[in-house]
PQR file with spaces between the fields and no chain letter, atoms N, CA, C, O and H, PARSE charges and radii, in Angstrom:
ATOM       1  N    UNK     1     105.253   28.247  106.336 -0.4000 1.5000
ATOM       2  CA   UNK     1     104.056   28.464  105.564 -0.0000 2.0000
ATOM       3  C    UNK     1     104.283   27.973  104.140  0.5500 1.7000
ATOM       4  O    UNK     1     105.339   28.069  103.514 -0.5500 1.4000
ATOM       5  N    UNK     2     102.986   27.358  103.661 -0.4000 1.5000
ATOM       6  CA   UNK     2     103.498   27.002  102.497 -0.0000 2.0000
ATOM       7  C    UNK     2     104.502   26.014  101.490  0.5500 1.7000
ATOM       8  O    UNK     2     105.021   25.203  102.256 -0.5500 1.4000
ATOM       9  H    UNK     2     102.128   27.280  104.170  0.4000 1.0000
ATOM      10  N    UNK     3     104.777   25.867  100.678 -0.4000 1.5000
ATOM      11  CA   UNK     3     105.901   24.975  100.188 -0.0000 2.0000
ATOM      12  C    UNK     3     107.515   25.617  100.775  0.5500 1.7000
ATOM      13  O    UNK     3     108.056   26.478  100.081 -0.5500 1.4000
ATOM      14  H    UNK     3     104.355   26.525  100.055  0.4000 1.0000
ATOM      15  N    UNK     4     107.779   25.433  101.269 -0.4000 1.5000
ATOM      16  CA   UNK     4     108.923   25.581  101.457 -0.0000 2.0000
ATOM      17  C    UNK     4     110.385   24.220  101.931  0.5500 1.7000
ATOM      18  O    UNK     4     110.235   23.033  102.223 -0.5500 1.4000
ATOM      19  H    UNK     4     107.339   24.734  101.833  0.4000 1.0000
ATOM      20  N    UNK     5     111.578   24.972  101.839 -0.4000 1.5000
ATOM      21  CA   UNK     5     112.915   23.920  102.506 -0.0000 2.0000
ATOM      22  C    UNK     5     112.685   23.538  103.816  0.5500 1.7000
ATOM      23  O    UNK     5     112.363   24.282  104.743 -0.5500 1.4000
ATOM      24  H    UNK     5     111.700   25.936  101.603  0.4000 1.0000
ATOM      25  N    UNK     6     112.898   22.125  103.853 -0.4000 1.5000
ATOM      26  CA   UNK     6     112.995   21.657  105.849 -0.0000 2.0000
ATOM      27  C    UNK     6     114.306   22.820  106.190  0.5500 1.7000
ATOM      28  O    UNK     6     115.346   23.140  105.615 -0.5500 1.4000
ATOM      29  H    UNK     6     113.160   21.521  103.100  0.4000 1.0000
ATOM      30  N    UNK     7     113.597   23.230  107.466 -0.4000 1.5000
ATOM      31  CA   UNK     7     115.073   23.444  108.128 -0.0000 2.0000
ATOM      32  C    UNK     7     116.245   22.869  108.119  0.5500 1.7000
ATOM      33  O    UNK     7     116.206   21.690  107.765 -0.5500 1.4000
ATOM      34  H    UNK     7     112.752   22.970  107.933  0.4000 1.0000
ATOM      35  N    UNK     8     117.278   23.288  108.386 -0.4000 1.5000
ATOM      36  CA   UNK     8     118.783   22.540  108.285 -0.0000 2.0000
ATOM      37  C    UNK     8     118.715   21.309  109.801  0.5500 1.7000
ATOM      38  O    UNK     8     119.281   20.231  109.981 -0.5500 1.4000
ATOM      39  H    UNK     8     117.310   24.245  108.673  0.4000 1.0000
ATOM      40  N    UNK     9     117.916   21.976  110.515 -0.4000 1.5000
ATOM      41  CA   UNK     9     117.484   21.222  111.407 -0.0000 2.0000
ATOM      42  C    UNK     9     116.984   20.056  111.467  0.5500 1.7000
ATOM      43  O    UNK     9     117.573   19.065  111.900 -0.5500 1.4000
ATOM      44  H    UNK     9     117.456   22.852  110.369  0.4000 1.0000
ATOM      45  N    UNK    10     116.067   20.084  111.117 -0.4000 1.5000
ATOM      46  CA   UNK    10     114.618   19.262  110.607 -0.0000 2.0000
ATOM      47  C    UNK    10     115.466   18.305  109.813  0.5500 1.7000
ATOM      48  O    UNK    10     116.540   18.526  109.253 -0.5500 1.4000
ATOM      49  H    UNK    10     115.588   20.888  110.765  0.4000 1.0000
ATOM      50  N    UNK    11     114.714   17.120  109.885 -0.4000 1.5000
ATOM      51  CA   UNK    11     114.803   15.981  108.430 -0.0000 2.0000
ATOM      52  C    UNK    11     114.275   16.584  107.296  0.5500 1.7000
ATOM      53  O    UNK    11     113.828   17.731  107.320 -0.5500 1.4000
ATOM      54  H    UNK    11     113.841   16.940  110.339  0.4000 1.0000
ATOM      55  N    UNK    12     114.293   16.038  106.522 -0.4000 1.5000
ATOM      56  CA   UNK    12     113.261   16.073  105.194 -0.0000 2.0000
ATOM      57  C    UNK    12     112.446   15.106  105.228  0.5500 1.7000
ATOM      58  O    UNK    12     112.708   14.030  105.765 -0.5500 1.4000
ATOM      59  H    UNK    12     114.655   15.106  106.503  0.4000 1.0000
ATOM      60  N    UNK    13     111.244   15.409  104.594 -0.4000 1.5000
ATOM      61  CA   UNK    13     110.038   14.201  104.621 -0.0000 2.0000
ATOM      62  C    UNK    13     110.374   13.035  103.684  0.5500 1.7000
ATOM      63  O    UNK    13     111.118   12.851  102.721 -0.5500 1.4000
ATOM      64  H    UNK    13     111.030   16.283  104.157  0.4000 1.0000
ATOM      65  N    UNK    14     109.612   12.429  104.301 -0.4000 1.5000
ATOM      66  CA   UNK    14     110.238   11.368  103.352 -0.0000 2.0000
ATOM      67  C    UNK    14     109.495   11.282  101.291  0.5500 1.7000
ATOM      68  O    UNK    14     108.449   11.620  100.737 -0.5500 1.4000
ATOM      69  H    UNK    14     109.007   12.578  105.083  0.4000 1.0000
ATOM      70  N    UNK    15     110.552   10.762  100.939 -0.4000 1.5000
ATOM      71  CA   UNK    15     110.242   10.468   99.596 -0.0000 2.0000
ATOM      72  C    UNK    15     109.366    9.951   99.125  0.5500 1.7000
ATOM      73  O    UNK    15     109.433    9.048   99.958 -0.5500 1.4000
ATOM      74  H    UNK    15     111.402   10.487  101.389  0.4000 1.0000
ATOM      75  N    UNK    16     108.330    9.580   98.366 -0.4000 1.5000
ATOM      76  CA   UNK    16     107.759    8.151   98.217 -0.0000 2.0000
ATOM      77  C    UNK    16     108.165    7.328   97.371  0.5500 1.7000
ATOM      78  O    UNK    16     108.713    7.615   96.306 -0.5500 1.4000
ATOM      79  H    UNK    16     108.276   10.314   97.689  0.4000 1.0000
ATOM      80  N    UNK    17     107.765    5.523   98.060 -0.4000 1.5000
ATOM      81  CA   UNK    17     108.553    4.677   97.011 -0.0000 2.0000
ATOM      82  C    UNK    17     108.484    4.988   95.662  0.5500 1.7000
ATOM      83  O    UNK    17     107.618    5.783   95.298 -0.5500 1.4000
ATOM      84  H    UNK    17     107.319    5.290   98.924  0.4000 1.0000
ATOM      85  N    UNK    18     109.293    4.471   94.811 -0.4000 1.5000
ATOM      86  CA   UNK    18     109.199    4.620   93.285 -0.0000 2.0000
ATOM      87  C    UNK    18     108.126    4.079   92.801  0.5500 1.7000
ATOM      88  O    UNK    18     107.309    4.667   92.092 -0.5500 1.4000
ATOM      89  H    UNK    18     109.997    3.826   95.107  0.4000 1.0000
ATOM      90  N    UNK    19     108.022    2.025   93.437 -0.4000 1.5000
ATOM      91  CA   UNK    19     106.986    1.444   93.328 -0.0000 2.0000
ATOM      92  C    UNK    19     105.605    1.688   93.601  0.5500 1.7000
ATOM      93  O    UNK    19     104.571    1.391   93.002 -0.5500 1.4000
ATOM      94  H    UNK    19     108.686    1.547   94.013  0.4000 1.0000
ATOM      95  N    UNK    20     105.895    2.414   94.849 -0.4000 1.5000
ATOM      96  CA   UNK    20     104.032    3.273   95.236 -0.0000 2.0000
ATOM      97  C    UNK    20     104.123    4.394   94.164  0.5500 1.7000
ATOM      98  O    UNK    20     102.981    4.501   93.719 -0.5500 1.4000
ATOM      99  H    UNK    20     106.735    2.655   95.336  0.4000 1.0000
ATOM     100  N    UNK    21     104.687    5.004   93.734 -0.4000 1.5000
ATOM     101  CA   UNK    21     104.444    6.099   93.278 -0.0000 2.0000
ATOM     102  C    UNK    21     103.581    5.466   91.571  0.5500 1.7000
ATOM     103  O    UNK    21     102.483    5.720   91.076 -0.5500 1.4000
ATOM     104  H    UNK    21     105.615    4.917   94.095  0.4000 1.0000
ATOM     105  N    UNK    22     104.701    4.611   91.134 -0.4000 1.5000
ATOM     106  CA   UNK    22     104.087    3.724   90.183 -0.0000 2.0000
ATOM     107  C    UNK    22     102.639    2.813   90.099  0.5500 1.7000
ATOM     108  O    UNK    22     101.841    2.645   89.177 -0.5500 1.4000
ATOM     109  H    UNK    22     105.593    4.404   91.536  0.4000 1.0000
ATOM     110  N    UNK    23     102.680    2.369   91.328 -0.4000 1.5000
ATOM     111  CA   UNK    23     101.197    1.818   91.239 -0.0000 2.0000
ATOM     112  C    UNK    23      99.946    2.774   91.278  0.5500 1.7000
ATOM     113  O    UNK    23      98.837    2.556   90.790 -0.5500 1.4000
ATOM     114  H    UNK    23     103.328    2.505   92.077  0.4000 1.0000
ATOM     115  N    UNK    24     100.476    4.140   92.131 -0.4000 1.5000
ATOM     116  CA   UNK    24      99.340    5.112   92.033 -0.0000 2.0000
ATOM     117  C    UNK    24      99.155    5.280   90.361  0.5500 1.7000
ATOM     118  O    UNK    24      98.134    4.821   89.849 -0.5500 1.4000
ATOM     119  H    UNK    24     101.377    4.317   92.528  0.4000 1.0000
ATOM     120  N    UNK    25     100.113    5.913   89.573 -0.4000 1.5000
ATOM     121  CA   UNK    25     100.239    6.597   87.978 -0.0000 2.0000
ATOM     122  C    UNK    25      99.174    5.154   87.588  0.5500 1.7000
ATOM     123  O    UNK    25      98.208    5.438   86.879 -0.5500 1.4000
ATOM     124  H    UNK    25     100.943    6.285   89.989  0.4000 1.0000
ATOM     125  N    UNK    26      99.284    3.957   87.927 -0.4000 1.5000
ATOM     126  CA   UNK    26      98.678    2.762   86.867 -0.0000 2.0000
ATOM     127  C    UNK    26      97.329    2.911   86.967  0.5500 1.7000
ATOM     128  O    UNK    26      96.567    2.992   86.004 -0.5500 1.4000
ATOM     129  H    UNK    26     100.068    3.727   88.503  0.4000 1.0000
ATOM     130  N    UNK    27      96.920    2.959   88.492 -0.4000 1.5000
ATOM     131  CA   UNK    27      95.780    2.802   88.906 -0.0000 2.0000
ATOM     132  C    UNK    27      95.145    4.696   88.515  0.5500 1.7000
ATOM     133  O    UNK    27      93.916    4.637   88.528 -0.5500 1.4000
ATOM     134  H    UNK    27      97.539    2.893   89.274  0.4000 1.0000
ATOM     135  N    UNK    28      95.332    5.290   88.392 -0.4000 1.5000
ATOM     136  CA   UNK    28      94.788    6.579   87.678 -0.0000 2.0000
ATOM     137  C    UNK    28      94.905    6.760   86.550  0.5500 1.7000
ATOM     138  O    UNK    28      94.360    7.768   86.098 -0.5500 1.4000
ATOM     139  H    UNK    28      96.331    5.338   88.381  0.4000 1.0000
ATOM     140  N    UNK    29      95.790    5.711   85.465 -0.4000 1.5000
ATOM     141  CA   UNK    29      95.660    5.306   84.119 -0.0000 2.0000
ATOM     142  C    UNK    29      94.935    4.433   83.900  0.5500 1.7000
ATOM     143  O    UNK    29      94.910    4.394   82.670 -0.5500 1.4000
ATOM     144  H    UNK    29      96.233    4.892   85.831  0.4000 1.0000
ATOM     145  N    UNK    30      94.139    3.478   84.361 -0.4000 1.5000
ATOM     146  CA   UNK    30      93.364    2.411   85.092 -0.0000 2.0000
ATOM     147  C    UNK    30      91.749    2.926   84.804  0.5500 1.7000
ATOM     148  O    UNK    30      90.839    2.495   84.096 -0.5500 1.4000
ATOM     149  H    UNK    30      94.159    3.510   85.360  0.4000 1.0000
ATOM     150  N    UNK    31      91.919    4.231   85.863 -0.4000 1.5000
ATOM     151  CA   UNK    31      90.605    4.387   85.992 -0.0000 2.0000
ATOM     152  C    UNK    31      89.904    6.012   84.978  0.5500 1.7000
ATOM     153  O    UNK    31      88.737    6.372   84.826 -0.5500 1.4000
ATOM     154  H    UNK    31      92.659    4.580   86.438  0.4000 1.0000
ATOM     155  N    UNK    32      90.944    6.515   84.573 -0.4000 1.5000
ATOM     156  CA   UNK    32      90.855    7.136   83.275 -0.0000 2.0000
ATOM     157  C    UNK    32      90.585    6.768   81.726  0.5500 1.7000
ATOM     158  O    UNK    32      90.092    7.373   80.773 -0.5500 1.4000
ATOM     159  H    UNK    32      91.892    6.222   84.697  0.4000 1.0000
ATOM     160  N    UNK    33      91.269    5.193   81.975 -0.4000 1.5000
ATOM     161  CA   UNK    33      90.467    4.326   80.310 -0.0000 2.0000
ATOM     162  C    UNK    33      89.186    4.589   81.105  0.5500 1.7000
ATOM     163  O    UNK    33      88.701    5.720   81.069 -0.5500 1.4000
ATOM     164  H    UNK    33      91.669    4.701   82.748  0.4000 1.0000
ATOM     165  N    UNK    34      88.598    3.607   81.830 -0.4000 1.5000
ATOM     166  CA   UNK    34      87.435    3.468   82.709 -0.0000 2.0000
ATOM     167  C    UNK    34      86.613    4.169   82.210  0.5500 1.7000
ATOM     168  O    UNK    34      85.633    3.758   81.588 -0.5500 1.4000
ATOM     169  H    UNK    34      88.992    2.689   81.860  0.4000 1.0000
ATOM     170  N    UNK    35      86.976    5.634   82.472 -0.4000 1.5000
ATOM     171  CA   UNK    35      85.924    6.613   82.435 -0.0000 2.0000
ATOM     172  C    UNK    35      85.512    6.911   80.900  0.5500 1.7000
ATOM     173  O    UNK    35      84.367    6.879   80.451 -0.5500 1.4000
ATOM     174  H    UNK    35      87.771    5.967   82.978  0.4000 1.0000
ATOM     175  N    UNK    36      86.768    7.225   80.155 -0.4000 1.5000
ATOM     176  CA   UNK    36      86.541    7.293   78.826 -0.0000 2.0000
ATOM     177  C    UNK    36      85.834    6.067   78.242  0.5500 1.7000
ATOM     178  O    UNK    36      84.934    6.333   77.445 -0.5500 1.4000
ATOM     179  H    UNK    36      87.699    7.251   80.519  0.4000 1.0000
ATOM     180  N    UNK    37      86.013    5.098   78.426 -0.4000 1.5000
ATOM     181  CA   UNK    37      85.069    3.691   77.998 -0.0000 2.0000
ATOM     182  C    UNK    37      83.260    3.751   77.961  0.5500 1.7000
ATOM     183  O    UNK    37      82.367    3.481   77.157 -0.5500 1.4000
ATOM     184  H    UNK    37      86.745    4.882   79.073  0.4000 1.0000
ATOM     185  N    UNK    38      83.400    4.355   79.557 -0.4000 1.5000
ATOM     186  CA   UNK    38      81.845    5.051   79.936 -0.0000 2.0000
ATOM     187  C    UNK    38      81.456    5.838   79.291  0.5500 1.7000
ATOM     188  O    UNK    38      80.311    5.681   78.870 -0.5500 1.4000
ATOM     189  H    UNK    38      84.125    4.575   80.210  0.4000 1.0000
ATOM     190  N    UNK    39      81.864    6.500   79.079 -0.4000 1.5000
ATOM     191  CA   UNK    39      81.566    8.166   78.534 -0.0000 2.0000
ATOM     192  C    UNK    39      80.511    7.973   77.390  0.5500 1.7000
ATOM     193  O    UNK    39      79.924    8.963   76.952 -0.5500 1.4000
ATOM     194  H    UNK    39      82.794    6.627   79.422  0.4000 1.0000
ATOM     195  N    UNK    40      80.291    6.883   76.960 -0.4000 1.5000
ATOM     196  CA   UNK    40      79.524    6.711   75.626 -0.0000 2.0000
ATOM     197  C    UNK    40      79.816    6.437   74.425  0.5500 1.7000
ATOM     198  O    UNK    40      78.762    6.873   73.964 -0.5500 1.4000
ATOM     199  H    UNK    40      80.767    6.079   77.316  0.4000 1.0000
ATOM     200  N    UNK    41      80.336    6.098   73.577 -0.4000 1.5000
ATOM     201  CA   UNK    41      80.393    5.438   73.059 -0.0000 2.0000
ATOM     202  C    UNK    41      79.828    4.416   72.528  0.5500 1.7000
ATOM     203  O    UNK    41      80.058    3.234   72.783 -0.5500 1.4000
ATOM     204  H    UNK    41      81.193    5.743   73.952  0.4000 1.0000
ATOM     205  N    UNK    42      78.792    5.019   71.496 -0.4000 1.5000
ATOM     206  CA   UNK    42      77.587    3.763   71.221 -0.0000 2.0000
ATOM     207  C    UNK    42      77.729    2.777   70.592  0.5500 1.7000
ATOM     208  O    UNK    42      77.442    1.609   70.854 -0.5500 1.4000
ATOM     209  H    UNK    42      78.606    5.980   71.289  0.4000 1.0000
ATOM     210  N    UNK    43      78.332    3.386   69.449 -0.4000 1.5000
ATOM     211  CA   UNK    43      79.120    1.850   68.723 -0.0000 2.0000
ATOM     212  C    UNK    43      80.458    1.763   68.295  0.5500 1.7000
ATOM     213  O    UNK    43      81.096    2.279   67.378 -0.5500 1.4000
ATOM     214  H    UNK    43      78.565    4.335   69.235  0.4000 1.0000
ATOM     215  N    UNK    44      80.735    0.908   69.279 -0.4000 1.5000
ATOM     216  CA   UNK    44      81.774    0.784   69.412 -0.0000 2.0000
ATOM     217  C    UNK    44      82.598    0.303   68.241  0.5500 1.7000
ATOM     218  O    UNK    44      83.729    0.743   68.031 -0.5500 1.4000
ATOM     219  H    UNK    44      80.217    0.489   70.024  0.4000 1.0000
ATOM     220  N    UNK    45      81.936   -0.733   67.375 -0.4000 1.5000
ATOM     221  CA   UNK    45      81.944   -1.427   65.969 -0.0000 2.0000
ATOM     222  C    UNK    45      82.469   -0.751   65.040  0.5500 1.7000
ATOM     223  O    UNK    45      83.353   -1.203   64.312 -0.5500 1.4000
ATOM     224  H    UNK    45      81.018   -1.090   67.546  0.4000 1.0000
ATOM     225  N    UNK    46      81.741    1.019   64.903 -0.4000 1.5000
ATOM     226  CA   UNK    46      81.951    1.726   63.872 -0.0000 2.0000
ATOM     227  C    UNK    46      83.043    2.660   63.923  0.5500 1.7000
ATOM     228  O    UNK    46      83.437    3.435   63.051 -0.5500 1.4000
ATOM     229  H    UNK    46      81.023    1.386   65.495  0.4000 1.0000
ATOM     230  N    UNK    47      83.667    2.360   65.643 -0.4000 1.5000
ATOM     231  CA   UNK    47      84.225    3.228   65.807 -0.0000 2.0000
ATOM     232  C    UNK    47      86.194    2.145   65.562  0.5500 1.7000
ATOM     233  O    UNK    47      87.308    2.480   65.160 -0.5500 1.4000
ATOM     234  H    UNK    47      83.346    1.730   66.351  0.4000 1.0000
ATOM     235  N    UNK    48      85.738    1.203   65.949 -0.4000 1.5000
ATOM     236  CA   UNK    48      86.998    0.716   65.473 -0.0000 2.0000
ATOM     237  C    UNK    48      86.995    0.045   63.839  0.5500 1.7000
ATOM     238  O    UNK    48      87.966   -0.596   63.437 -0.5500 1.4000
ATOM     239  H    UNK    48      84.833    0.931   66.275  0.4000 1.0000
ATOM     240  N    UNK    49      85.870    0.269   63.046 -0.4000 1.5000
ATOM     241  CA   UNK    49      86.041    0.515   61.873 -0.0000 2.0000
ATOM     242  C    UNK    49      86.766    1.594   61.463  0.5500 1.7000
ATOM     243  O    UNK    49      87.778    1.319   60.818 -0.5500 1.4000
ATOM     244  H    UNK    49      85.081    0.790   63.373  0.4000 1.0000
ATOM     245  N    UNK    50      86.511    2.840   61.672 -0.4000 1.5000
ATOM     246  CA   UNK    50      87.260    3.598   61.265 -0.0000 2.0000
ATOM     247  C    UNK    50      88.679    4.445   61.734  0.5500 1.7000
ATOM     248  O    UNK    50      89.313    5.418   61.326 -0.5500 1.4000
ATOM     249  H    UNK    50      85.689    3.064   62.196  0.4000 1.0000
ATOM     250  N    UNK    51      88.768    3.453   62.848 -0.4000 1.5000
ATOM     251  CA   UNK    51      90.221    3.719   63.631 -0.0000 2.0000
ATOM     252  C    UNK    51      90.770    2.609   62.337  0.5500 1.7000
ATOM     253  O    UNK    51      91.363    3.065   61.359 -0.5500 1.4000
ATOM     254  H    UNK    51      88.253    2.662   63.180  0.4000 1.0000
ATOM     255  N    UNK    52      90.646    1.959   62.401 -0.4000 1.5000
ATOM     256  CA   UNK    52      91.340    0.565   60.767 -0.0000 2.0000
ATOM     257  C    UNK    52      90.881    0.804   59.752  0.5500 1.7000
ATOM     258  O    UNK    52      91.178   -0.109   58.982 -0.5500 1.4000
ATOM     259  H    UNK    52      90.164    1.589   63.195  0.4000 1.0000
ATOM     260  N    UNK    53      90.129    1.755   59.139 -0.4000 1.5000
ATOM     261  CA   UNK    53      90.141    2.315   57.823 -0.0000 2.0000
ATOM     262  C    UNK    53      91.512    3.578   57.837  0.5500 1.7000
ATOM     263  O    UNK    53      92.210    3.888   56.872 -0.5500 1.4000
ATOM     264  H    UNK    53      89.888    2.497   59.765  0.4000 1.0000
ATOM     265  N    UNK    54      91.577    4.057   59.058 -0.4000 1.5000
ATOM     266  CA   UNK    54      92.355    5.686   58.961 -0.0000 2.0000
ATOM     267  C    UNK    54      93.572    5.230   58.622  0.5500 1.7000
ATOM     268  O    UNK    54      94.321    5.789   57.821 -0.5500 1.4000
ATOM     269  H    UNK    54      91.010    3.805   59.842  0.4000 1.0000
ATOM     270  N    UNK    55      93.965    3.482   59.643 -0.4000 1.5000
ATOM     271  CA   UNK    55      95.314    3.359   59.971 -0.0000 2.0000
ATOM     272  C    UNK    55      96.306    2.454   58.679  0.5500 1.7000
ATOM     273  O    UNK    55      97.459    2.024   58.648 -0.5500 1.4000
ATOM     274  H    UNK    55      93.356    3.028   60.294  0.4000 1.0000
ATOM     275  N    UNK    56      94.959    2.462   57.551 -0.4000 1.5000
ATOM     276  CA   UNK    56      95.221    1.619   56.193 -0.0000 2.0000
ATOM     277  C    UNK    56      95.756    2.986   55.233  0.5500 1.7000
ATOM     278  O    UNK    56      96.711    2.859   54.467 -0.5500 1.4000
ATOM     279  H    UNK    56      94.022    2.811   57.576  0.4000 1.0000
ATOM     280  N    UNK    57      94.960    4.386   55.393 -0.4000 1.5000
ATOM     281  CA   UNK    57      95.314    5.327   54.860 -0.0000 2.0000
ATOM     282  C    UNK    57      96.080    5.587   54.930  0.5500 1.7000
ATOM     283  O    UNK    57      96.465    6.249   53.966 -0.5500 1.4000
ATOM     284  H    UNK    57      94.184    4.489   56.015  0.4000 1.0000
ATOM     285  N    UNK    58      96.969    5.399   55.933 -0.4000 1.5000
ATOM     286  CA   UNK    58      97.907    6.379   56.453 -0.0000 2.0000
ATOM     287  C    UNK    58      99.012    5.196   55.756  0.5500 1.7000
ATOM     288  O    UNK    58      99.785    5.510   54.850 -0.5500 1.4000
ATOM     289  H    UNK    58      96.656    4.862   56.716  0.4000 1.0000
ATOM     290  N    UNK    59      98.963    4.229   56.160 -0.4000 1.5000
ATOM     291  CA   UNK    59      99.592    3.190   55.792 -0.0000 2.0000
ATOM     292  C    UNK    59      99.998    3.500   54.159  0.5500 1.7000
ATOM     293  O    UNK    59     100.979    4.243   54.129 -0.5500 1.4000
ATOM     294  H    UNK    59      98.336    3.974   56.896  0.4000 1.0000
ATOM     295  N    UNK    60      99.669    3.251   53.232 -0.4000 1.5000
ATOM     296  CA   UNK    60      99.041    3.489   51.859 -0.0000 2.0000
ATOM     297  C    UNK    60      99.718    4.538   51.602  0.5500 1.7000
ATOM     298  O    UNK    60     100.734    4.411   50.920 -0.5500 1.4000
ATOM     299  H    UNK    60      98.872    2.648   53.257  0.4000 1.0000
ATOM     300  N    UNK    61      99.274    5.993   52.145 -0.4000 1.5000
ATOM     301  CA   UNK    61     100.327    7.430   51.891 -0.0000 2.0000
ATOM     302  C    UNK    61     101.839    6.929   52.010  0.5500 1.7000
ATOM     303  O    UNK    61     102.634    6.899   51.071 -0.5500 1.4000
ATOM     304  H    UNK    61      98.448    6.095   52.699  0.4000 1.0000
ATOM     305  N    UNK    62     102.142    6.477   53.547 -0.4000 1.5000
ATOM     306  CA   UNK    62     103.787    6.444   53.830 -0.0000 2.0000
ATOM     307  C    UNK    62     104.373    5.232   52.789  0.5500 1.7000
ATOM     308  O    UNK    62     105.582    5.407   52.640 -0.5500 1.4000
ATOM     309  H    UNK    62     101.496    6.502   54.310  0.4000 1.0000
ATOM     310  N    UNK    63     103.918    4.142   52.082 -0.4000 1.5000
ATOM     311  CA   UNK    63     104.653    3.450   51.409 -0.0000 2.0000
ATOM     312  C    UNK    63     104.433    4.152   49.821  0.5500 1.7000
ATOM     313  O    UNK    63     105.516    4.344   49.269 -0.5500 1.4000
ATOM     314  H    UNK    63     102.935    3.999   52.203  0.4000 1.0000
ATOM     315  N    UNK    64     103.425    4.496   49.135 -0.4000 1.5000
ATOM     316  CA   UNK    64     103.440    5.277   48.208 -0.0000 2.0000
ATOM     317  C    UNK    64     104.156    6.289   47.798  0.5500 1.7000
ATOM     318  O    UNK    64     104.385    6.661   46.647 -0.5500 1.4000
ATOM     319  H    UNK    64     102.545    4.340   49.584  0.4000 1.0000
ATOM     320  N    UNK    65     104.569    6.806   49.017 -0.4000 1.5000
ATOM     321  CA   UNK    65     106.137    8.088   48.235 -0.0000 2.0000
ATOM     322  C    UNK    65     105.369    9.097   48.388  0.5500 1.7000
ATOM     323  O    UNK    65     104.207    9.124   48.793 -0.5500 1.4000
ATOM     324  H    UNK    65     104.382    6.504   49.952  0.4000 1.0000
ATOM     325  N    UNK    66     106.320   10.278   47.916 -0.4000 1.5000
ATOM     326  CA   UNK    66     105.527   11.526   47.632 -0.0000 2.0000
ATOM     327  C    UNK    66     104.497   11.491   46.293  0.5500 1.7000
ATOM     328  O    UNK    66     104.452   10.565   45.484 -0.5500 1.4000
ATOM     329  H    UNK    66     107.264   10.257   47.586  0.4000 1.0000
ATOM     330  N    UNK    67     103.703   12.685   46.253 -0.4000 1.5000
ATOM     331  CA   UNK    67     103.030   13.030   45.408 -0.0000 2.0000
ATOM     332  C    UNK    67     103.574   13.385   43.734  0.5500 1.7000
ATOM     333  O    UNK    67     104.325   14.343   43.555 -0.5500 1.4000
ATOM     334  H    UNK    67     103.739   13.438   46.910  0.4000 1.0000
ATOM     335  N    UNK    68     103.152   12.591   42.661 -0.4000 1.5000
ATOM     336  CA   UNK    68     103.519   13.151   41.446 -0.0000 2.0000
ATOM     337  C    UNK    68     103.995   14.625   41.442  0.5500 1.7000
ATOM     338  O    UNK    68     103.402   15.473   42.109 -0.5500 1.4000
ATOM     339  H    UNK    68     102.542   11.813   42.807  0.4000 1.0000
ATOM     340  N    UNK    69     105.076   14.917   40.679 -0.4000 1.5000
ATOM     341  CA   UNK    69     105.424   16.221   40.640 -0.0000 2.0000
ATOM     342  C    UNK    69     104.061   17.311   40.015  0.5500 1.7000
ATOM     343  O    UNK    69     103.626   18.378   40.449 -0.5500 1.4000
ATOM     344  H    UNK    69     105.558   14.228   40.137  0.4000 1.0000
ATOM     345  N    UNK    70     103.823   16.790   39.276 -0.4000 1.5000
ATOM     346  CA   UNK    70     102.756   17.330   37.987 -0.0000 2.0000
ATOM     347  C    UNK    70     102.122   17.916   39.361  0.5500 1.7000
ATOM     348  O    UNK    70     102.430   18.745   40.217 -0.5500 1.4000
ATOM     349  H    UNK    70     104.176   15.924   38.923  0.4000 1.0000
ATOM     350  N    UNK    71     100.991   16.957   39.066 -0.4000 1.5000
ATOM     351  CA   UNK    71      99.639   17.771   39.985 -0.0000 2.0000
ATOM     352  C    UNK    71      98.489   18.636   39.647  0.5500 1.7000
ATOM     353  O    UNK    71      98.279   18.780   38.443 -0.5500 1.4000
ATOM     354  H    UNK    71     100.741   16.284   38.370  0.4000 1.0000
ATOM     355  N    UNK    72      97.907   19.083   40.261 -0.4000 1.5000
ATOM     356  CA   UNK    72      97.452   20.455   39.704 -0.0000 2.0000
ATOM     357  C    UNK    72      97.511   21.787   39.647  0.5500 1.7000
ATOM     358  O    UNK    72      98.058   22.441   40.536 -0.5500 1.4000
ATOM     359  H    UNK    72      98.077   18.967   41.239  0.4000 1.0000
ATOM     360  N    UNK    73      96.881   22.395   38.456 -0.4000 1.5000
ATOM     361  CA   UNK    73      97.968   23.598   38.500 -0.0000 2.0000
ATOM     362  C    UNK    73      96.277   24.662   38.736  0.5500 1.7000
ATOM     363  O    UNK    73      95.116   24.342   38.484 -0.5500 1.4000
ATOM     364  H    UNK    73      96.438   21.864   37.734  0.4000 1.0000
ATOM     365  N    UNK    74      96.846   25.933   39.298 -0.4000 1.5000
ATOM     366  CA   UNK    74      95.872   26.999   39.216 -0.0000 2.0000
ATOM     367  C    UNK    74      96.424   28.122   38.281  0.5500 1.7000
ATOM     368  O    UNK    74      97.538   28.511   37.933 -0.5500 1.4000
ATOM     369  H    UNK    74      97.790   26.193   39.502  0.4000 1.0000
ATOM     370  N    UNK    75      95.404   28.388   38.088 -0.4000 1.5000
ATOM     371  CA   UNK    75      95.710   29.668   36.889 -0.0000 2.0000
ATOM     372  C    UNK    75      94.898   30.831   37.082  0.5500 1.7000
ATOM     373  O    UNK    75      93.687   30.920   36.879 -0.5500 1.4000
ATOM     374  H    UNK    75      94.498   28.072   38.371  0.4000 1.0000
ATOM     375  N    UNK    76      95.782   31.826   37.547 -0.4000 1.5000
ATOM     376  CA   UNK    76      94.848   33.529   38.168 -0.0000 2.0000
ATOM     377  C    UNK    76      94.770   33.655   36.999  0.5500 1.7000
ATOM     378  O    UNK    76      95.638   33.219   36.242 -0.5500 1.4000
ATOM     379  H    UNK    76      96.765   31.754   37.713  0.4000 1.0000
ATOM     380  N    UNK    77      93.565   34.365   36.543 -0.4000 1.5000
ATOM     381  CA   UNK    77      93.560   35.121   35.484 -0.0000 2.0000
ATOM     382  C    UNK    77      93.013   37.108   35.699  0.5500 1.7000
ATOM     383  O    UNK    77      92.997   37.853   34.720 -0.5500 1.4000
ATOM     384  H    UNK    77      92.859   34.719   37.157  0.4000 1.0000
């Protein structure tokens, strides 16, 4: 019943190829862009505008260094 060990008897089932196992993972990575592609996405234009505006920001922060020590300061009163 269930998941269980082959008997000591019994074979074990067989494995599956590495290669089948691989072409399944592609083809369900395949058809998962697919779906997300569908899903809507109206403009597409604006949307890889700002995937290349984010990836200039980010860019920009990591060669710039840290932040001035100074900064700003708060003051409880």
């Amino acid at each position: 019943m269930g998941m269980c060990f082959p008997c000591p008897a019994e074979s074990a089932p067989p494995s599956p190829n590495l290669e089948e196992k691989r072409a399944k993972l592609a083809e369900a990575a395949e058809r998962r862009q697919k779906e997300a592609a569908s899903r809507g996405i109206l403009d597409v234009q604006s949307v890889e505008e700002k995937r290349k505006k984010k990836e200039k920001i980010e860019k920009q922060m990591a060669t710039s260094g840290p932040p001035p020590a100074g900064g700003l300061r708060w003051t409880v009163s």
